[in-house]
N, C-alpha and C positions, 0 to 999 in steps of 0.2 A: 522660433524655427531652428532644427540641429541643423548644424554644417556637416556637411557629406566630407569625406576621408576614403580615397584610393590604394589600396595597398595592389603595389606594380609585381608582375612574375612573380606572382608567389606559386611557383610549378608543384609543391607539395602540399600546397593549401593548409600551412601549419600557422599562417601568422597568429590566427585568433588562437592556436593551441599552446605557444610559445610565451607567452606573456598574460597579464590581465589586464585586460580590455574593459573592465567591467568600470572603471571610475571615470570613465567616460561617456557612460551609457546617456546619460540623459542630456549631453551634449553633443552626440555626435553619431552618425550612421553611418556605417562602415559596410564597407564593400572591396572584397577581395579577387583580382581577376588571377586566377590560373595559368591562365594562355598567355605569350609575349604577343603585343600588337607589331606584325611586321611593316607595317609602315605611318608615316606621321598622321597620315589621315587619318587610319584607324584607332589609332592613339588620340586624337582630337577627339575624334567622336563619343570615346568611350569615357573618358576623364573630364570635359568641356564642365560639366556642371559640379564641378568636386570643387570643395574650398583647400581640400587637402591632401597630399600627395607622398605615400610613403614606396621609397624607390630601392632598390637590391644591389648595393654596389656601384657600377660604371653600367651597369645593364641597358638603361634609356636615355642618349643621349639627350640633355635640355641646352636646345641652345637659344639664341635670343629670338630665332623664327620663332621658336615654338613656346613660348612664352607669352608673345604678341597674339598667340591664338587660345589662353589661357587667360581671360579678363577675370576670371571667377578666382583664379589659385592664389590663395595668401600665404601656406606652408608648406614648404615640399623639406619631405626630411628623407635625406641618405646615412645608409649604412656605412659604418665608417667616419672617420675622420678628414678624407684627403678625397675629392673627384673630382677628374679631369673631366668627364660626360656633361657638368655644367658650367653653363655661362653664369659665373658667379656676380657680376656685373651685372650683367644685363637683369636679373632676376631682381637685384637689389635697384637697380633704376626703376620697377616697372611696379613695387612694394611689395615682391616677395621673398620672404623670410626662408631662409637655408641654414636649417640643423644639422649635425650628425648624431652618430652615436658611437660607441666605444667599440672594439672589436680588437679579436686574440688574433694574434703571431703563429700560435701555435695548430691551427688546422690547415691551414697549405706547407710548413712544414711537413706534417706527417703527411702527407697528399705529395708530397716532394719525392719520401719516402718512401713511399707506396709504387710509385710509378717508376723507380729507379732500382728498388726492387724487384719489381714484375716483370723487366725488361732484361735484370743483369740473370736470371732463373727462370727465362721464359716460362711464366707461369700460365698465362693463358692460352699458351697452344698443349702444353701440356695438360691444364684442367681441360679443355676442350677435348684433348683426343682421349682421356682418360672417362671421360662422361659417354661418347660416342662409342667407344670401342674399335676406338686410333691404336697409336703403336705404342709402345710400353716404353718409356725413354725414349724421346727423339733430339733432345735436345742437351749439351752441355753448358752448364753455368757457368757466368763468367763471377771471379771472386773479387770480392773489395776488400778483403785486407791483403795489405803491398801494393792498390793500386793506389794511382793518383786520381781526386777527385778534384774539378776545376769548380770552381764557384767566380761567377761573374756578381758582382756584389755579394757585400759584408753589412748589409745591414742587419737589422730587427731579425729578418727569415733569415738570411743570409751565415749570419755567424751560429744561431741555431741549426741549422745544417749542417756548418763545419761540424760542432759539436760532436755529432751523431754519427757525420763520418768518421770524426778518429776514435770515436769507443767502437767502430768496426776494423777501427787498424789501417784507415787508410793514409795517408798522404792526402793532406788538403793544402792545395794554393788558391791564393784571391787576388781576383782582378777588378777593378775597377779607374774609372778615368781620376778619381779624387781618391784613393784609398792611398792612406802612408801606411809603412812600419808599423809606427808605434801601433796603430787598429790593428794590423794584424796580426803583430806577436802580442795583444792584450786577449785576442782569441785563440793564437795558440796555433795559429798556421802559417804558410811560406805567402811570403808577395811574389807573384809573376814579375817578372822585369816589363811584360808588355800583353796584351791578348794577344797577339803571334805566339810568344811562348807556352799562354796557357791553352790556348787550342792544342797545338802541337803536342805538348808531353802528357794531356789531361788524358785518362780513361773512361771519365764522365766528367760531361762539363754542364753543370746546372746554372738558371739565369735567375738573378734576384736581385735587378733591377728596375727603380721606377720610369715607365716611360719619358720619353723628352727629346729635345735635338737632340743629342749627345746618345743617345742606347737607342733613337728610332733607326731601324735596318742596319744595328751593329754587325749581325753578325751576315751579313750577304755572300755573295759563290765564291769569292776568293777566300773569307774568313774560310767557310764551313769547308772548304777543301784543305787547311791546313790540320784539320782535324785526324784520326789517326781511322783506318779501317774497319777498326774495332772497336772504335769509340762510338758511346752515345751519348744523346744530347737530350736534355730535360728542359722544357720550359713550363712553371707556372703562374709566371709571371705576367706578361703581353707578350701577344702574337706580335705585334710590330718591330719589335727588339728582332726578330729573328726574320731575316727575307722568306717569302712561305714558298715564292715560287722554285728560289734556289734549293730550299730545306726537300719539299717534293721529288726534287730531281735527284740529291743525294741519296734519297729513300729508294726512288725507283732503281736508281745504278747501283746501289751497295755499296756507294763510297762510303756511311758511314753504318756502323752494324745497327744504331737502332735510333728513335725518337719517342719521347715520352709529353705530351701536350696535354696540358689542361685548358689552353687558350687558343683562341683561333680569330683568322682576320674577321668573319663573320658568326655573331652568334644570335640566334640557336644555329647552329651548321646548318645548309641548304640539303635537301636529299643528297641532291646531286653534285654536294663540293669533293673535289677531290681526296680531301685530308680523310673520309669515307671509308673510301679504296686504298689512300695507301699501306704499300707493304712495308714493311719491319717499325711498326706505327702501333704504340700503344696509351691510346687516347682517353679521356675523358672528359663530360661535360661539363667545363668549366666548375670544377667542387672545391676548389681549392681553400673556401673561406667556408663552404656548406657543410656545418659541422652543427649537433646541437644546442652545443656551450654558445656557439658565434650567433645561433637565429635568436636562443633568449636573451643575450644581449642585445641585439641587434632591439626588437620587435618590444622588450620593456622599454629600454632608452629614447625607442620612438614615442611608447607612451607617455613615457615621463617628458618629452621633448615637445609633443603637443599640448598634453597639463601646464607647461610655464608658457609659451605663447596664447593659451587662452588667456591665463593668469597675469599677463602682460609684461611679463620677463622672461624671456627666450633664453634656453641654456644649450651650450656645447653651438652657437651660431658661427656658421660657418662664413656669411657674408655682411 
């Protein structure tokens, strides 16, 4: 009998296009959902008889509840290297097996890019009025060479950003709670004395930090108020790092000129959530890692990751 195999949110329905699937055919039945299950029950119900479980990121939490209601799941494999969304423990008490798989740096960079761009040249209200037969010019850019560009972490994405802002001529400083010196003049930018400083003198401050104690609700209403009027802020990193209620309230008041989010406290977004509606808010749906290069990595390493646990040596095991 084959073993049934789940591939989670696949909203592009590309996994079977991105990889070949075909050296598994006669092991294994595959079934790809589309839609995100918005709650655990409907997630039970639809995965309950799957031996196998291939998941998009941080997208569905597993935690040891739901695990307990998974008798059937022996390998769930995530994209990526690093996920907080599972009970790594619990999985591995209960005998299931947690793979990852490899994934690039380089597409929420440019997705960094993209949204920091589109904000400092309001490009979508200008493509908009320019499609509609809006007003000819309504808007002035703001320029990135001379300003200052705030980077809250220096890592992997992090210093690849700096990068990119000083071939635009900006001024890059970095901040982070462990970041010395030497990391940052090995990248080529100024260390902030403190996040007071780099809020304050940053004219964009981008977040590229991994979630934890330490960067959860770093930046809350005192932070975001030291921020400059004319500053914008980019996250596409975690919503958590950034307070959403406080960030909303900046947005509505115009204390700061813009925000740029790839991440938000709830995803898919609710119709009805605010971050929707807000104004000087240039959002997108979480794409940060949604890039081609990343899904055929992603979606071969999975196959090649369920071929060694059939084969009884698990590769890239995460637990």
């Amino acid at each position: 009998m084959k073993l049934r195999c789940a591939v989670l949110d696949d909203y592009q329905n590309v996994a079977t296009a991105m990889a070949d699937w075909t050296p598994l055919a006669d092991e294994l039945d595959l079934v790809s959902f589309t839609g995100h299950f918005a709650t655990e029950e409907e997630l039970v119900r639809a995965i309950e008889p799957f031996d196998i479980v291939v998941t998009l990121r941080e997208r569905v939490p597993f935690p040891a509840a739901l695990f307990d209601r998974l008798p059937r799941l022996r390998l769930l494999v995530a994209s990526g290297m690093r996920n907080v969304a599972i009970d790594m423990d619990a999985a591995r008490e209960r005998g299931v097996t947690v793979c990852g798989t490899g994934s690039s740096s380089t597409p929420p960079v440019e997705l960094t890019w993209a949204l920091l761009l589109g904000l400092a040249r309001g490009l979508v209200a200008e493509s908009t009025a320019l499609r509609s037969g809006g007003p000819w010019q309504s808007t002035v850019g703001a320029d990135l060479a001379g300003r200052r560009l705030g980077l809250l972490g220096l890592g992997k994405i992090g210093s690849l950003v700096a990068r990119i802002g000083l071939a635009f001529g900006m001024e890059v400083m970095a901040w982070s709670s462990n970041l010395t010196k030497e990391r940052a003049d090995e990248v080529g930018v100024e260390l902030a004395s403190g996040l007071d400083d780099l809020l304050a003198t940053s004219d964009f401050v981008s977040v590229h930090l991994a979630l934890g104690d330490r960067s959860r609700g770093l930046l809350g209403p005192a932070e975001l108020a030291l921020m400059k009027p004319t500053a914008y802020l980019v996250n596409t990193s975690r919503a958590a790092i950034v307070d959403q209620d406080a960030l909303l309230a900046a947005l509505r008041e115009g204390r700061i000129a813009g925000a740029g989010l790839d991440v938000f406290d709830q995803e898919p977004l609710p119709a009805d959530h605010p971050m929707r509606t807000a104004p000087r808010l240039l959002a997108t749906p979480h794409l940060g890692y949604v890039s081609e290069a990343n899904y055929r990595t992603y979606f071969t390493h999975a196959v090649e990751d369920i071929q060694a646990y059939l084969a009884g040596s698990p590769v890239r095991r995460l637990n």
